[in-house]
C-alpha positions, -999 to 999 in steps of 0.1 A, spaced: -636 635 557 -673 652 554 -683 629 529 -689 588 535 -656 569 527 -655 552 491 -624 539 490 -614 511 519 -583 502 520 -567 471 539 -524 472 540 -521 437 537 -487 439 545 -461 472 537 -456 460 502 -495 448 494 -532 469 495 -563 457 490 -587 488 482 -626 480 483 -647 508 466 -681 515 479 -706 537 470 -739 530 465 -759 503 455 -743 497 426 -711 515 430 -716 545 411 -685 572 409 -696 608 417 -677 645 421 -665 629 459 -652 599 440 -631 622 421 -614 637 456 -614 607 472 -596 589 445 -571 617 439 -564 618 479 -556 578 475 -532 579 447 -517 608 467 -514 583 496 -503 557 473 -477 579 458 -460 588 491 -455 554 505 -423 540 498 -425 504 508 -460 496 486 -451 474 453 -488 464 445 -525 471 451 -552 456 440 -590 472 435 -618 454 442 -658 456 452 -679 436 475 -710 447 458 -729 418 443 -729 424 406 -713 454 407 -676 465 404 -677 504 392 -714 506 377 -712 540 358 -706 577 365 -740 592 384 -763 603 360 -779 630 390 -740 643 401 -734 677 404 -724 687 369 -715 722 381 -691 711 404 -673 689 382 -670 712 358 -655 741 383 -627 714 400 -596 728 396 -569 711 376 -549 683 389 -508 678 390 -506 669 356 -526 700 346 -553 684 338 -588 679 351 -591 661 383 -613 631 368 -584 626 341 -556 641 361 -568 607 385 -567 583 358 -536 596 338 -516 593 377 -532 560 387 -520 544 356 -486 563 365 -481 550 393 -448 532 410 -468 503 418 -484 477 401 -520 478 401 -543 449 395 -584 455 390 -599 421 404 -637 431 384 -667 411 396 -697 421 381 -709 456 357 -677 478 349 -694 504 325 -687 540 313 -665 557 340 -661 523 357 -647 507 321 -620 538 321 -612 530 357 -600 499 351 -583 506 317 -563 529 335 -550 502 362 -521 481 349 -538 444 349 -572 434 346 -587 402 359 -621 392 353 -647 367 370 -665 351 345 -699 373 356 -682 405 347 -696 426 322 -675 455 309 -687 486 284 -685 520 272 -722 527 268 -719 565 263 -728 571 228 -761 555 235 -772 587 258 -756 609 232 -721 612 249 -684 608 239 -666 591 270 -650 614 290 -619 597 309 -595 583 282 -616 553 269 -607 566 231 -570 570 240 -565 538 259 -588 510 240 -570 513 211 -539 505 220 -550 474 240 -578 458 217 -565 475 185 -588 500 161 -614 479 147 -623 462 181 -622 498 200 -644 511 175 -667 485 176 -668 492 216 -669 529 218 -696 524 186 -716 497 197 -720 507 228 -728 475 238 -722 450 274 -691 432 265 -688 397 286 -660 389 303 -647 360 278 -652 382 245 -633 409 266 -606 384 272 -606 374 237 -600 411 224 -575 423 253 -599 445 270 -591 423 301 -559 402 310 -577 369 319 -616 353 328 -608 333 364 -643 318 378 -657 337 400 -656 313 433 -613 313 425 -610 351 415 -602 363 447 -579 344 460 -563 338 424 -558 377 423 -547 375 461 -516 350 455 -510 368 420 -503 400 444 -486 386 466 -461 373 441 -460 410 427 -449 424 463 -422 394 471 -404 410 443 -377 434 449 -394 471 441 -369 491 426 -372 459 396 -409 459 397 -410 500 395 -383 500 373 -403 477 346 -432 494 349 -418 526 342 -401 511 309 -434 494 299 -455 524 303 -433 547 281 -440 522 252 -473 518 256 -494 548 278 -507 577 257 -491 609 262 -513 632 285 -524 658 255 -545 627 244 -568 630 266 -581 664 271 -601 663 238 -623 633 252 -634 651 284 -643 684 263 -662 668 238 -679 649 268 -691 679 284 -696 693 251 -722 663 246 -732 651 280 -768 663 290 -779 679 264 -818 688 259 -824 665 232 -809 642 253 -827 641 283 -861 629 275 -844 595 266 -823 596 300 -853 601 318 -865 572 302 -835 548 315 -847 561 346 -880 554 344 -871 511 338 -840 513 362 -811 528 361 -790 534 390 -809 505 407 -795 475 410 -825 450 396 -837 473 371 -821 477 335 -784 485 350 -786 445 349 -787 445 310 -778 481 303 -764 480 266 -791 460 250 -814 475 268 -801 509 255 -800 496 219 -835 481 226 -851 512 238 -833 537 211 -842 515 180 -883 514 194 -878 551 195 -871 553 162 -900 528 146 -927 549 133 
């Protein structure tokens, strides 16, 4: 592989993975996050023993920050389409929630933006109570781009999504709990191994039952895949725009995409800077 490695994964036994994404200091996803994830759920796809894997980060404060604001646009744009037909950035999600394992996102810290849609596409979420989950994107002039619209819904129900994909505010881990955005808060110091023995559970259970009720459950619930094509075309429809940029560079300018600058308080800072903006 050219590029450094993002995704680390540890086969904690034939039935069991522990992946650790890594990229950045505050674990931003990028156009090689897009191949690298798409060659893991390939790998995932083809191994016929593996029941469950959980995602995880070792990055203090920081599960899946945001998409990179300086990525290549160009080159995300060009990617050819994925198995399902669609783009590779949704052609990832729609197959990672599709796949014949369970998948469990253990989120420690900021989950934002493409980070939020990552883990909304996994099957079960578990939250430390530091986390801090979001879809942020209408406060830089975007419509999310990988599924948040199609997926939020049916988990949190209409108002709540709304309020989310609106807002555009942080949401903490306990209100997340509260509205079904994530499965459960565990402290922080238990989260670990509380997601560790929940796993291992998972892979002492026969597969073909496991696969078999995840298939069943994700015909009544997933979206179909025509769902989500709109969101990523309105989101490159919207995404860095002119008018747009000026307030971008401005996020810049107090921190983003630095770990101790405003990615630490990122929606009210947002809200903050876009309603002094608009004071004469």
């Amino acid at each position: 592989m050219s590029t450094a490695e993002q995704f680390h994964v540890s086969e904690v036994t034939r039935s069991y993975w522990r992946v650790t994404f890594d990229n950045g200091p505050v674990n931003l996803l990028d156009p090689d996050t897009i191949e690298q994830l798409g060659e893991l759920i390939e790998r995932i796809e083809d191994e016929p023993e593996l029941t469950v894997v959980v995602f995880r980060s070792d990055k203090p404060g920081y599960f899946m920050a945001h998409w990179d604001f300086l990525s290549d646009s160009a080159r995300v744009a060009g990617m050819p389409p994925g198995p399902t037909g669609l783009h590779p950035y949704l052609d990832n999600f729609v197959r990672l929630s599709k796949l014949p394992v369970a998948t469990i996102s253990e989120i420690r810290g900021r989950t934002r933006g493409a980070g939020s849609e990552f883990v909304l596409s996994t099957d079960i979420r578990f939250a430390s109570e530091s986390a801090v989950l979001g879809q942020f994107e209408v406060g830089v002039g975007s419509v999310p781009g990988g599924g948040a619209m199609a997926r939020l819904g049916r988990l949190v129900g209409r108002g709540r999504a709304l309020e989310i994909l609106l807002g555009g505010d942080d949401i903490p881990a306990r209100l997340a709990a509260e509205y079904g955005y994530v499965n459960r808060v565990v402290p922080d110091a238990d989260i670990e191994a509380f997601t560790d023995a929940f796993a291992r559970r998972i892979a002492s259970f026969d597969r073909v039952a496991v696969v078999g009720i995840k298939g069943l459950v994700d015909a009544a619930t997933l979206p179909a895949n025509e769902e989500f094509a709109p969101g990523l075309q309105a989101y490159f429809a919207t995404a860095g725009r002119p008018e747009n940029r000026p307030f971008v560079q401005l996020l810049f300018d107090n921190g983003l995409q630095q770990p101790d600058g405003i990615e630490t308080d990122l929606g009210t800072a947002i809200g903050t800077l876009r309603q002094n903006l608009e004071r004469p």
